[in-house]
ROTINU-697632 format. One record per residue (C-alpha): residue in three letters; x, y, z. Coordinates in Angstrom, 2 decimals. Example, Ala and Ser with C-alpha at 12.3 -4.5 7.8 and 13.67 -1.06 7.14 Angstrom:
! ROTINU-697632
resn:ALA px:12.30 py:-4.50 pz:7.80
resn:SER px:13.67 py:-1.06 pz:7.14
***
This chain:
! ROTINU-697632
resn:UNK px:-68.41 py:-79.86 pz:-135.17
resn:UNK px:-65.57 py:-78.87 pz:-136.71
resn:UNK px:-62.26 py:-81.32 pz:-136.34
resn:UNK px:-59.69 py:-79.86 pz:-134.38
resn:UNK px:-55.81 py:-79.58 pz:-135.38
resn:UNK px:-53.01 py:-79.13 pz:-133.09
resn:UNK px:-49.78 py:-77.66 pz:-134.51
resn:UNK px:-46.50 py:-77.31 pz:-132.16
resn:UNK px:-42.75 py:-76.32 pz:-132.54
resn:UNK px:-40.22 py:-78.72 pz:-130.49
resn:UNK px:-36.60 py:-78.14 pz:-130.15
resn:UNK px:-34.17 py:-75.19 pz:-130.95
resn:UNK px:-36.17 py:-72.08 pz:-132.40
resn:UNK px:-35.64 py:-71.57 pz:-136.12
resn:UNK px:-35.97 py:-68.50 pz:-138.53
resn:UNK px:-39.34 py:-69.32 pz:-140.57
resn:UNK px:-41.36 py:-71.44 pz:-137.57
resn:UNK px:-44.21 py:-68.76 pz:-138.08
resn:UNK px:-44.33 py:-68.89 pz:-141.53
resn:UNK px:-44.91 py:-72.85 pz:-141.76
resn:UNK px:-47.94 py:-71.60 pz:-138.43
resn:UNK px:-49.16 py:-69.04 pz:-140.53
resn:UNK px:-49.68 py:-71.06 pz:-143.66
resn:UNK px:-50.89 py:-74.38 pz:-141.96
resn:UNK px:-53.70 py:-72.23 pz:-140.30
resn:UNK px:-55.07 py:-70.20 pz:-143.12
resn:UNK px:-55.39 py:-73.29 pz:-145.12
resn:UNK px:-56.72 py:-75.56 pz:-142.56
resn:UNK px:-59.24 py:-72.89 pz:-141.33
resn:UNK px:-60.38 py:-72.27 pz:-144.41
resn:UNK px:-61.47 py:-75.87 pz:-145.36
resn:UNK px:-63.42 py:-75.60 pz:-142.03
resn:UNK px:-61.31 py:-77.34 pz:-139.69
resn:UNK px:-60.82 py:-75.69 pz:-135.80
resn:UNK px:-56.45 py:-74.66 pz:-135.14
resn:UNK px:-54.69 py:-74.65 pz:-131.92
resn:UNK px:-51.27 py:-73.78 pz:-130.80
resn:UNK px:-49.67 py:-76.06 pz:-128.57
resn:UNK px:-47.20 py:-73.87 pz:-126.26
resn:UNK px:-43.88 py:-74.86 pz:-125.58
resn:UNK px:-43.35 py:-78.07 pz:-127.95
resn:UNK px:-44.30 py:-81.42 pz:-126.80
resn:UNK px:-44.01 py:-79.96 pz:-122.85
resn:UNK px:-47.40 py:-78.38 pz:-124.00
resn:UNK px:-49.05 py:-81.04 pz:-124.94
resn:UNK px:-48.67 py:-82.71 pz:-121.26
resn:UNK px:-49.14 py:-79.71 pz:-119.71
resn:UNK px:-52.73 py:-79.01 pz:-121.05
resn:UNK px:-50.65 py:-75.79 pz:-122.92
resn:UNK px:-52.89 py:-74.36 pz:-125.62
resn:UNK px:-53.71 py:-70.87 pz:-127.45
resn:UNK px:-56.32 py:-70.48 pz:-130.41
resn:UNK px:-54.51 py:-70.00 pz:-133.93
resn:UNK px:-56.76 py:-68.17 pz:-136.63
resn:UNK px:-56.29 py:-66.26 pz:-139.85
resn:UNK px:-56.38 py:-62.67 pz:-137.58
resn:UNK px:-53.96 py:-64.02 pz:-135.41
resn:UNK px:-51.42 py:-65.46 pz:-138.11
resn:UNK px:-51.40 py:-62.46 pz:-140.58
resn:UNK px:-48.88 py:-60.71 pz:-139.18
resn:UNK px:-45.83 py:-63.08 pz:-138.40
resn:UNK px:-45.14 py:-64.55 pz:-141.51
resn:UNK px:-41.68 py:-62.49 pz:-141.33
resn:UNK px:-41.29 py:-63.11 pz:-137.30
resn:UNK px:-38.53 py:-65.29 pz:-135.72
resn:UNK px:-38.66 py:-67.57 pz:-133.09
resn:UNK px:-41.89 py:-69.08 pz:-132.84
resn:UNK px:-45.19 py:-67.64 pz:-131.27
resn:UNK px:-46.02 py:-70.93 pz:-129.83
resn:UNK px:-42.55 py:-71.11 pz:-127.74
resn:UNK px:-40.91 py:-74.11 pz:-127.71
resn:UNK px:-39.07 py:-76.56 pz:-125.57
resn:UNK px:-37.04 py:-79.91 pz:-125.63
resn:UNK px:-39.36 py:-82.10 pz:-123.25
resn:UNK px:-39.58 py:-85.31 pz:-124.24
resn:UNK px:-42.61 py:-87.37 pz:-122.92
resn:UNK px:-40.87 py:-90.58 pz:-124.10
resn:UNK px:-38.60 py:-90.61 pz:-121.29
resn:UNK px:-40.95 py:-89.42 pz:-118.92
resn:UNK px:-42.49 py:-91.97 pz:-116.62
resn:UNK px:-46.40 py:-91.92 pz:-118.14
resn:UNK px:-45.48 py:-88.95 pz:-120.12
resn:UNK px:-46.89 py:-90.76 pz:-123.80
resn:UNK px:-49.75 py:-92.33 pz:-121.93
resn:UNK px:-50.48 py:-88.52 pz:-120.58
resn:UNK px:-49.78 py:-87.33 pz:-123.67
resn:UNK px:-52.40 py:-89.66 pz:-125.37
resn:UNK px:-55.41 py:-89.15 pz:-122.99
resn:UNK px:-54.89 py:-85.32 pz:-123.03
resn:UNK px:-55.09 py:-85.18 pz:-126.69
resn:UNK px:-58.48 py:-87.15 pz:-126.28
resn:UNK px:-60.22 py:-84.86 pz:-123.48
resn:UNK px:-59.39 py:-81.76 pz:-125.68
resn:UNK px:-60.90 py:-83.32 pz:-129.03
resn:UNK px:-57.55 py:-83.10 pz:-130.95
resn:UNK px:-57.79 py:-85.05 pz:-133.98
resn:UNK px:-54.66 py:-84.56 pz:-135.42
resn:UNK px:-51.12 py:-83.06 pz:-134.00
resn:UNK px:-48.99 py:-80.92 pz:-136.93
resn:UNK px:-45.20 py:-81.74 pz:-134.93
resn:UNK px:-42.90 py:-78.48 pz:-136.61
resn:UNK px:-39.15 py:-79.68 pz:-135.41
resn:UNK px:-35.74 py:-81.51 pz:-135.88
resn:UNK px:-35.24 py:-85.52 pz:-135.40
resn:UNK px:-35.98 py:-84.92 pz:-131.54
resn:UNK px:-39.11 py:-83.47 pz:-131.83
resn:UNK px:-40.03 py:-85.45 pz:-135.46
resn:UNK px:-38.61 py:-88.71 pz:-134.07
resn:UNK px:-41.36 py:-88.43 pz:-130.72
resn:UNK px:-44.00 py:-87.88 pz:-133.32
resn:UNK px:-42.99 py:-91.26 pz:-135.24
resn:UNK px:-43.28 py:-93.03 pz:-132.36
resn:UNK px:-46.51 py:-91.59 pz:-131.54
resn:UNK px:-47.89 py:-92.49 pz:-134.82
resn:UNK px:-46.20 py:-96.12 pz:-134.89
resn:UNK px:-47.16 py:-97.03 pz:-131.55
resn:UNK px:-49.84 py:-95.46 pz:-130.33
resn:UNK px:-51.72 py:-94.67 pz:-133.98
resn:UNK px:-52.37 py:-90.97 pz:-133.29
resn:UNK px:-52.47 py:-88.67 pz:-136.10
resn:UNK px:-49.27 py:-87.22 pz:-136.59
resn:UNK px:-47.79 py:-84.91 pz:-139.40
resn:UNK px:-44.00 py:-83.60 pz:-139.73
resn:UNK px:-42.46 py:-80.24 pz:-140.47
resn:UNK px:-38.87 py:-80.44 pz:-141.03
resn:UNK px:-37.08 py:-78.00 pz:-138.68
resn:UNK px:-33.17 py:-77.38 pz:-138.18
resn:UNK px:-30.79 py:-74.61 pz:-138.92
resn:UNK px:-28.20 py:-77.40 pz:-139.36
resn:UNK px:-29.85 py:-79.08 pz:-142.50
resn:UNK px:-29.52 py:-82.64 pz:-141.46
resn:UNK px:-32.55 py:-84.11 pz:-141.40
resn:UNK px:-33.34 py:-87.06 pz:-144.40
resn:UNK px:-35.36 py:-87.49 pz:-146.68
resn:UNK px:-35.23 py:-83.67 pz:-148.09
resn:UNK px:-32.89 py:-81.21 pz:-149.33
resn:UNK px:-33.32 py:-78.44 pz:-148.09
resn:UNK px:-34.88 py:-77.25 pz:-144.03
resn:UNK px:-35.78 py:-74.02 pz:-143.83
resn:UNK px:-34.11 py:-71.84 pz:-141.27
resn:UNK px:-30.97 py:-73.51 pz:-142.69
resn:UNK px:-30.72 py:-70.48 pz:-145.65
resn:UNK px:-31.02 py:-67.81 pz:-142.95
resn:UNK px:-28.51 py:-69.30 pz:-140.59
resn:UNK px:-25.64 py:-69.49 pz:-143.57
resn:UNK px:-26.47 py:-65.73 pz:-144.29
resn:UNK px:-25.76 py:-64.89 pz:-140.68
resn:UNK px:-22.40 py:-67.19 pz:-140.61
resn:UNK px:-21.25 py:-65.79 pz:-144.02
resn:UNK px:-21.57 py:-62.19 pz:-142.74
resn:UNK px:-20.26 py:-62.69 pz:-139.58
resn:UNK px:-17.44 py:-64.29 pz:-141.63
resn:UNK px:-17.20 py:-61.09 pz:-143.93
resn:UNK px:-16.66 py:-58.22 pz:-140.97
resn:UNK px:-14.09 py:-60.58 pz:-139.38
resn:UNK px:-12.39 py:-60.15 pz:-142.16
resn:UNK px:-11.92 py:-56.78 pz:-142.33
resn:UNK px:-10.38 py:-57.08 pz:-138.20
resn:UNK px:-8.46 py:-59.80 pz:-139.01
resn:UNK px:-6.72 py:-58.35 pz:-142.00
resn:UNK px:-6.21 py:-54.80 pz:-140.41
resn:UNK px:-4.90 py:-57.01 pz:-137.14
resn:UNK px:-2.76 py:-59.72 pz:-138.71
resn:UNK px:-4.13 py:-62.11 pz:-137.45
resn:UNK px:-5.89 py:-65.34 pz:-137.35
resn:UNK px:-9.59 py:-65.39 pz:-136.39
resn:UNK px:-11.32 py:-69.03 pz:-135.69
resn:UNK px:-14.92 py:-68.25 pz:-136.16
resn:UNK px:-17.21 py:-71.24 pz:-134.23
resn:UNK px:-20.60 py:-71.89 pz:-136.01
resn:UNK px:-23.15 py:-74.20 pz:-134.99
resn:UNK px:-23.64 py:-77.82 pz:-136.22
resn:UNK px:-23.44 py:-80.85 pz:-133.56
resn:UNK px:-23.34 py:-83.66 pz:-135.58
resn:UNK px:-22.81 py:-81.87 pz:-139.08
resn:UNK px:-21.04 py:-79.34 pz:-140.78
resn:UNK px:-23.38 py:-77.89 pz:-143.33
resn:UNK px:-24.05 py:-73.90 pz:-142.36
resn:UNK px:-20.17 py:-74.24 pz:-141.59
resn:UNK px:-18.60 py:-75.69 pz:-144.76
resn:UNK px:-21.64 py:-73.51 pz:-146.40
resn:UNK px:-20.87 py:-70.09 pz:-144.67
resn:UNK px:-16.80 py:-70.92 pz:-144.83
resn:UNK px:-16.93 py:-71.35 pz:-148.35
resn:UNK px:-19.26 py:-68.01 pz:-148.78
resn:UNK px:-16.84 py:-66.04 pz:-146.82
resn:UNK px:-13.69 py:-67.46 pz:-148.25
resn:UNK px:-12.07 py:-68.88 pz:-145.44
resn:UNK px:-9.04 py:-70.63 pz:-145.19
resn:UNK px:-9.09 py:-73.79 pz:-143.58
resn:UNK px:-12.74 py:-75.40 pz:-142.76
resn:UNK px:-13.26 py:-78.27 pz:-139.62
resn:UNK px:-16.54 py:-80.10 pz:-139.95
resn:UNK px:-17.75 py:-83.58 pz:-137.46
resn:UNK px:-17.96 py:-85.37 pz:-140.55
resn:UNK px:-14.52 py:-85.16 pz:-141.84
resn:UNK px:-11.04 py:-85.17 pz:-139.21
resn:UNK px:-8.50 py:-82.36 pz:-139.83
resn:UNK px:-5.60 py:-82.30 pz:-137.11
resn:UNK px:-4.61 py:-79.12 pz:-135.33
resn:UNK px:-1.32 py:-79.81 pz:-136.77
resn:UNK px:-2.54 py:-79.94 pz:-140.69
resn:UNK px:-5.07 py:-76.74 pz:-139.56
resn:UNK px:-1.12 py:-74.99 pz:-138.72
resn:UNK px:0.58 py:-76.10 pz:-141.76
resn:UNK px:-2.36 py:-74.39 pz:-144.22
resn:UNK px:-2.01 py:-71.44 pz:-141.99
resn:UNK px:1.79 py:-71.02 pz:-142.49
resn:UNK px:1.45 py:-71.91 pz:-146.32
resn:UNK px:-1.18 py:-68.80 pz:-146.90
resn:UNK px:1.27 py:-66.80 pz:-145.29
resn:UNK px:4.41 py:-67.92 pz:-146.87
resn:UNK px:1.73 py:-67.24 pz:-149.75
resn:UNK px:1.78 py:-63.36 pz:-149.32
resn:UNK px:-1.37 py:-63.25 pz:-147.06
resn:UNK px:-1.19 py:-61.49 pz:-143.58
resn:UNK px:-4.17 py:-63.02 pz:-142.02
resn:UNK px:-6.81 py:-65.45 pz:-141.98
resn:UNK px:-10.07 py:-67.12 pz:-141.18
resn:UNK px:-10.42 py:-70.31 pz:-139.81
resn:UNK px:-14.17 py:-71.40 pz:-139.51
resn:UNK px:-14.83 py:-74.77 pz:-137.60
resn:UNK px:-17.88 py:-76.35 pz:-136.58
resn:UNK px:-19.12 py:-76.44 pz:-132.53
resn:UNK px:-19.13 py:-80.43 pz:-132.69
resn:UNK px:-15.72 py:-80.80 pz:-134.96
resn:UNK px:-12.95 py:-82.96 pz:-133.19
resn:UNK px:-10.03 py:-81.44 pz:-132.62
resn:UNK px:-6.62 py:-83.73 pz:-133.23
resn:UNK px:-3.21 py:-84.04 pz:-132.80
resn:UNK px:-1.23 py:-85.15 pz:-135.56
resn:UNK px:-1.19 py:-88.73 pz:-134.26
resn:UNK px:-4.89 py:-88.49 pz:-134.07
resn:UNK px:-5.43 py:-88.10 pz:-130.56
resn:UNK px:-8.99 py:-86.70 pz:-129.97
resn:UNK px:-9.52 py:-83.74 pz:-127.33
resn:UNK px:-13.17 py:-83.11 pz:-126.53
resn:UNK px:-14.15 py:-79.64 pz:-126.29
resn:UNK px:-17.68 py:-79.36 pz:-124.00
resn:UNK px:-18.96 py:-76.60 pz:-121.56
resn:UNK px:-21.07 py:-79.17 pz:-119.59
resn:UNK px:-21.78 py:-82.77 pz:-118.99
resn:UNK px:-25.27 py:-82.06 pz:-118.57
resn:UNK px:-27.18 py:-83.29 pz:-121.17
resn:UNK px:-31.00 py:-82.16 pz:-122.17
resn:UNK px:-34.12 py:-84.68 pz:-122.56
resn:UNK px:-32.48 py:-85.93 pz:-125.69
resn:UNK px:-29.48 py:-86.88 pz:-124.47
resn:UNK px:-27.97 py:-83.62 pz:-126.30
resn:UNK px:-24.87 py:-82.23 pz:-124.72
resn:UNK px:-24.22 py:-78.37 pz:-124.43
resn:UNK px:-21.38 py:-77.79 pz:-126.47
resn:UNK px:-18.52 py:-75.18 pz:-127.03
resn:UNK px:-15.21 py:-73.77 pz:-126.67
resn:UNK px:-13.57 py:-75.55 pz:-129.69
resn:UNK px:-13.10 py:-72.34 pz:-131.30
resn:UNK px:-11.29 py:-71.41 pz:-127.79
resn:UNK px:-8.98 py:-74.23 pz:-128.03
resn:UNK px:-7.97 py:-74.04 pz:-131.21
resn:UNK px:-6.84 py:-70.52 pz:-130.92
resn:UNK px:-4.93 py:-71.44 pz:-128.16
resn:UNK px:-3.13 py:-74.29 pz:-129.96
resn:UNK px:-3.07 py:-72.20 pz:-133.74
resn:UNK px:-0.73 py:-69.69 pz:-131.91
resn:UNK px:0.95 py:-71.36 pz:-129.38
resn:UNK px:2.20 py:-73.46 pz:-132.84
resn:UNK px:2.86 py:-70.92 pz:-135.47
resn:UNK px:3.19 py:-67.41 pz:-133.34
resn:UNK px:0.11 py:-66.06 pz:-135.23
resn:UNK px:-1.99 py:-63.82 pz:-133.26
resn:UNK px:-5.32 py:-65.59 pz:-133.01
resn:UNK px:-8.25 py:-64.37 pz:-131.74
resn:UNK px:-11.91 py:-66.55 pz:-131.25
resn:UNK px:-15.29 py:-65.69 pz:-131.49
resn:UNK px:-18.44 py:-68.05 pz:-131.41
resn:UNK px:-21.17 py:-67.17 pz:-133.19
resn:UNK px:-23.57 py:-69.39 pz:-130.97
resn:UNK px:-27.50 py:-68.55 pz:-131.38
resn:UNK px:-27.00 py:-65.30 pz:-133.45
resn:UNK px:-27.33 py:-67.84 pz:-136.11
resn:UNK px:-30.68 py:-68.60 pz:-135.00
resn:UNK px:-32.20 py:-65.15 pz:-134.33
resn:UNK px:-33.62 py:-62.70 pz:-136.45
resn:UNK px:-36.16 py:-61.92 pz:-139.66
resn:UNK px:-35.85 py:-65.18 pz:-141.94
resn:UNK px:-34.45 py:-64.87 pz:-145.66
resn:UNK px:-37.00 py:-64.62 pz:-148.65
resn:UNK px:-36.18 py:-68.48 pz:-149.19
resn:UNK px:-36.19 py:-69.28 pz:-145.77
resn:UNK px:-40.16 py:-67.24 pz:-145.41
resn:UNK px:-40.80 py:-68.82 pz:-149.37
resn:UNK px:-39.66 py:-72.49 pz:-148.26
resn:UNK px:-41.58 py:-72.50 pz:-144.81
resn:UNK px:-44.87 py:-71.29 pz:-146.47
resn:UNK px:-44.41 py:-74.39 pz:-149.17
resn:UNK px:-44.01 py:-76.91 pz:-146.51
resn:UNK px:-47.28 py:-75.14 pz:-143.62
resn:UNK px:-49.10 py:-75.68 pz:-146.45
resn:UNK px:-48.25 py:-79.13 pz:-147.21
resn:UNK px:-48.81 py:-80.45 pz:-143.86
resn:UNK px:-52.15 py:-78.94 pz:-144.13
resn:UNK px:-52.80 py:-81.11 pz:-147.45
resn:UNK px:-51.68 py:-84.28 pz:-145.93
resn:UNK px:-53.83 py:-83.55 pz:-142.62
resn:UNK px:-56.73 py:-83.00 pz:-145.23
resn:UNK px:-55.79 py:-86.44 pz:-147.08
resn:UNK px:-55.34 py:-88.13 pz:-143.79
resn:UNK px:-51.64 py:-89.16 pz:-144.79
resn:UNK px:-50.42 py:-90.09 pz:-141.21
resn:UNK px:-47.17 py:-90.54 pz:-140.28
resn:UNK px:-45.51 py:-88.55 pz:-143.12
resn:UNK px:-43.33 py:-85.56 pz:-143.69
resn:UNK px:-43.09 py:-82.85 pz:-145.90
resn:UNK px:-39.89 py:-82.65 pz:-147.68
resn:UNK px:-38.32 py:-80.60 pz:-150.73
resn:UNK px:-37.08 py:-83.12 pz:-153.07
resn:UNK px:-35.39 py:-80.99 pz:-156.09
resn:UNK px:-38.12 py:-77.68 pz:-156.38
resn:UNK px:-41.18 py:-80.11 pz:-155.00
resn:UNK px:-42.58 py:-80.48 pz:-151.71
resn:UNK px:-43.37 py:-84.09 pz:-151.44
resn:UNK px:-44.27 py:-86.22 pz:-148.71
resn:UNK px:-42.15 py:-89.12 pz:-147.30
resn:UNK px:-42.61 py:-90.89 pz:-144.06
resn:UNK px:-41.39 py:-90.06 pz:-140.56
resn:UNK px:-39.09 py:-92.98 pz:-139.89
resn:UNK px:-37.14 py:-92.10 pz:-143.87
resn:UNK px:-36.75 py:-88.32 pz:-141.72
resn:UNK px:-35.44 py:-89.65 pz:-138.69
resn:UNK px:-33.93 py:-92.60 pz:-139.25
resn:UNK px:-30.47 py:-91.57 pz:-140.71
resn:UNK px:-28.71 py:-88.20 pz:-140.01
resn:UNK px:-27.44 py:-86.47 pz:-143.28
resn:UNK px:-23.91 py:-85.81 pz:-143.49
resn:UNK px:-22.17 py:-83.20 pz:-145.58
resn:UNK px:-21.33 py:-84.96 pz:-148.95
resn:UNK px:-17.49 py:-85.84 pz:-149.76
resn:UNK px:-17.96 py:-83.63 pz:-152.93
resn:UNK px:-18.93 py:-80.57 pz:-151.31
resn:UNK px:-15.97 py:-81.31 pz:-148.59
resn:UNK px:-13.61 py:-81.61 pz:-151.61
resn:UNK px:-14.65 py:-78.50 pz:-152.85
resn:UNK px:-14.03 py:-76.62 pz:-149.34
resn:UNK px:-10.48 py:-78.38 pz:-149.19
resn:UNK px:-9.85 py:-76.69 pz:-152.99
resn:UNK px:-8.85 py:-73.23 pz:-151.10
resn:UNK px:-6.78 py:-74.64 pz:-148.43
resn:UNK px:-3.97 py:-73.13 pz:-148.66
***
């Protein structure tokens, strides 16, 4: 009988998901081991959630967002039973190994699963935001800058025949990287990541120097998680909801809002907002983004095949190597000072 492989995609969706599906399948199927889908992420897996995956059935999404398999943000680690569920359902259905596609939610369940429960677990690196370590690169992450940069590019056209000030919010929680990224693309004029603290105050002074500068408008691009601060540092928190998910993730937004308020209620400037929100995650995925996805499907299917458990596949400079999933999860990567730096150059 042929072993049977489980693949799944936890968390936020992500441009290129069904390319890393398509290429896990046709390589495991064709070294004659049996592929299932897991619907719906980790929720799937507890919920006895499951759909055949073969080479008929992958050709044809390789340039397909989202993901076929749906996803979710359940985590069975904070569910009462839920790993313990998890483990014996995995067992009654013959799954021999579980292919987790996802962020450090999703990859950081499948560590645990490995380290404490010894199930066969392999890692996909998934996150528009880039922040995952142990590799350079996520795919999704190329796709999601595109989106940003042109989003950036028409509001430029508004804002200049408007006069005004447009703050542009882009995604990123905990980092900045499709912001600083897409900001420095689309030539805006001041940048606000979570990594680095710019005060409302200094945001107004670059502002009124580009315009003492000869410039009648400008961009302002700030992350959804950046802090916003008054002079003296004072920290106002910008959320929609104190909900948070399975996580502990809270919804965030309305920075962008906020600052708009306080950008011309400071200098005069006509400001304007508009949030960006899951645009950024929607829609066909970039050559790299489809190129990138393939690289990594098919080197989860190599390390199911060497029966390296408990390991990632990561770009490290133009090679897909493998590291393990505690390197992945165990540290978030922050923007670099250097690239900050270089974003700061065009302040005015």
């Amino acid at each position: 009988m042929a072993k049977k492989v489980a693949i799944l995609t936890g968390g936020g969706d992500c441009p290129g998901l069904n390319a890393v599906i398509r290429a896990a399948t046709l390589k495991l199927v064709k070294a004659g081991f049996e592929m299932v889908g897991v619907r719906h992420g980790w929720r799937g897996l507890l919920e006895n959630e499951y759909m055949p995956l073969d080479i008929k059935s992958t050709a044809d999404i390789l340039a397909k967002g989202g993901t076929i398999l749906r996803t979710s943000r359940t985590n069975p680690m904070k569910q009462s039973g839920g790993a313990e569920l998890l483990v014996d359902n995995l067992q009654q259905n013959d799954i021999w190994a579980t292919i987790a596609i996802g962020g450090d939610d999703t990859l950081g369940v499948a560590n645990k699963l490995h380290g404490e429960y010894s199930l066969n677990m392999v890692g996909v690196p998934k996150t528009i935001d880039n922040d995952l370590s142990g590799t350079d690169y996520t795919f999704g992450f190329d796709t999601a800058v595109q989106i940003a940069t042109e989003c950036i590019d028409r509001l430029n056209t508004t804002a200049e025949s408007h006069d005004r000030t447009i703050v542009v919010e882009i995604m990123g929680r905990h980092t900045g990287w499709i912001t600083v990224m897409a900001g420095i693309a689309g030539g805006a004029d001041v940048i606000m990541l979570p990594e680095f603290e710019v005060s409302v105050a200094e945001v107004c002074d670059a502002l009124r120097r580009s315009r003492g500068g000869g410039k009648n408008f400008n961009i302002v691009a700030v992350s959804e998680g950046a802090k916003l601060l008054t002079r003296e540092g004072e920290e106002q928190l910008v959320t929609q909801s104190e909900e948070v998910d399975a996580f502990g993730n809270v919804k965030l937004g309305g920075v962008a809002n906020l600052l708009a308020k306080e950008i011309e209620r400071r200098t005069g400037f006509e400001t304007r907002a508009t949030v960006l929100g899951h645009i950024q995650r929607g829609g066909t995925p970039t050559a790299h983004d489809r190129i990138l996805a393939t690289r990594y499907g098919i080197k989860a299917a190599e390390m199911v095949e060497a029966g390296q458990w408990g390991q990632m596949a990561a770009l490290q400079g133009d090679e897909i190597v493998s590291v393990p999933l505690a390197v992945a999860v165990g540290e978030r990567k922050l923007v670099r000072p250097e690239l900050w730096e270089l974003a700061r150059t065009f302040f005015a």
